[in-house]
C-alpha positions as CSV (number, residue, x, y, z in Angstrom):
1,X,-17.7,-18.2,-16.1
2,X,-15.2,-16.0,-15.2
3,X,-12.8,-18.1,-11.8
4,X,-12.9,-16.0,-8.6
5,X,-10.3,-15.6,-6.1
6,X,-10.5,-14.5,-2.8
7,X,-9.0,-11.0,-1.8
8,X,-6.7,-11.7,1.2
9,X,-6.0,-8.7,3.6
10,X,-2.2,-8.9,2.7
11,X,-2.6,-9.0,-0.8
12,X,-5.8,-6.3,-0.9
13,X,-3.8,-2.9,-1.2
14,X,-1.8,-4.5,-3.8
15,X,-4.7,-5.9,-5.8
16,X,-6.5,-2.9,-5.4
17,X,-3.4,-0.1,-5.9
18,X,-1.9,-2.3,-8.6
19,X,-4.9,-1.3,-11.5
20,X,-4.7,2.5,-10.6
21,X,-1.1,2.8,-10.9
22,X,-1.0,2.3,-14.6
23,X,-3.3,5.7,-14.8
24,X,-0.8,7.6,-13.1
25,X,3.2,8.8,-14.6
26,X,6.2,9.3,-12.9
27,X,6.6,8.5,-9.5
28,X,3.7,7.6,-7.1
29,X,4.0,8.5,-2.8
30,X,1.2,6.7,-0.9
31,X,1.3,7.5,2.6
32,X,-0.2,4.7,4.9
33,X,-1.1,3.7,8.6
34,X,0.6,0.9,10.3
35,X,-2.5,-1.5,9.0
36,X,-0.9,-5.0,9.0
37,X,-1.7,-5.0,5.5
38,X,0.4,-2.1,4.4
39,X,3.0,-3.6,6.5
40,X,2.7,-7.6,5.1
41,X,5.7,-8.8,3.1
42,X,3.4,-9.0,0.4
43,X,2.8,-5.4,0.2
44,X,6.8,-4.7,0.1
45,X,7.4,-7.4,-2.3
46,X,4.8,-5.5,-4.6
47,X,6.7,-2.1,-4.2
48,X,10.0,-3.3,-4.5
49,X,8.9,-5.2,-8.1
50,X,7.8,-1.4,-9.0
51,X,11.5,-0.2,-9.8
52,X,11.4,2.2,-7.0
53,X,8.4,4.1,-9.0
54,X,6.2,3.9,-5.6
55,X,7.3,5.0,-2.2
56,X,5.2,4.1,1.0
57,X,5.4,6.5,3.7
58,X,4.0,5.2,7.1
59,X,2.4,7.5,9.2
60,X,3.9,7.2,12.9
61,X,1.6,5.2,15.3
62,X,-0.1,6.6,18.1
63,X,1.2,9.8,19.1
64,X,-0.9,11.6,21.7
65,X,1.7,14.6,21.5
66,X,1.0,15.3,18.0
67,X,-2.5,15.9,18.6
68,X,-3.4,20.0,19.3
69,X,-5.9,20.2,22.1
């Protein structure tokens, strides 16, 4: 029987990126809310090991003045 282990919400976008990537050449740009998960060290420690082949872009946070009416 196969051992589980549990998916914790700062190590989820990297579990889950982390098996898509290899799919993908060259470079990869995600862009991401501020989600406390795309944010955790975890997540940067993951993209940093990635030789600068993935780049996060964060979207900005709330901004009313962005929105067209």
């Amino acid at each position: 029987m196969d051992s589980f282990e549990p998916l914790t919400w700062a190590d989820a976008p990297c579990r889950v990126w982390q098996p898509r990537f290899s799919l993908v050449p060259g470079n990869i740009f995600l862009i991401v809310d501020g989600y406390r998960a795309h944010t955790a060290k975890a997540t940067k420690k993951f993209v940093e090991s990635t030789d600068d082949r993935i780049k996060l872009f964060y979207l900005p946070p709330y901004s009313p003045e962005l929105n067209p009416d």
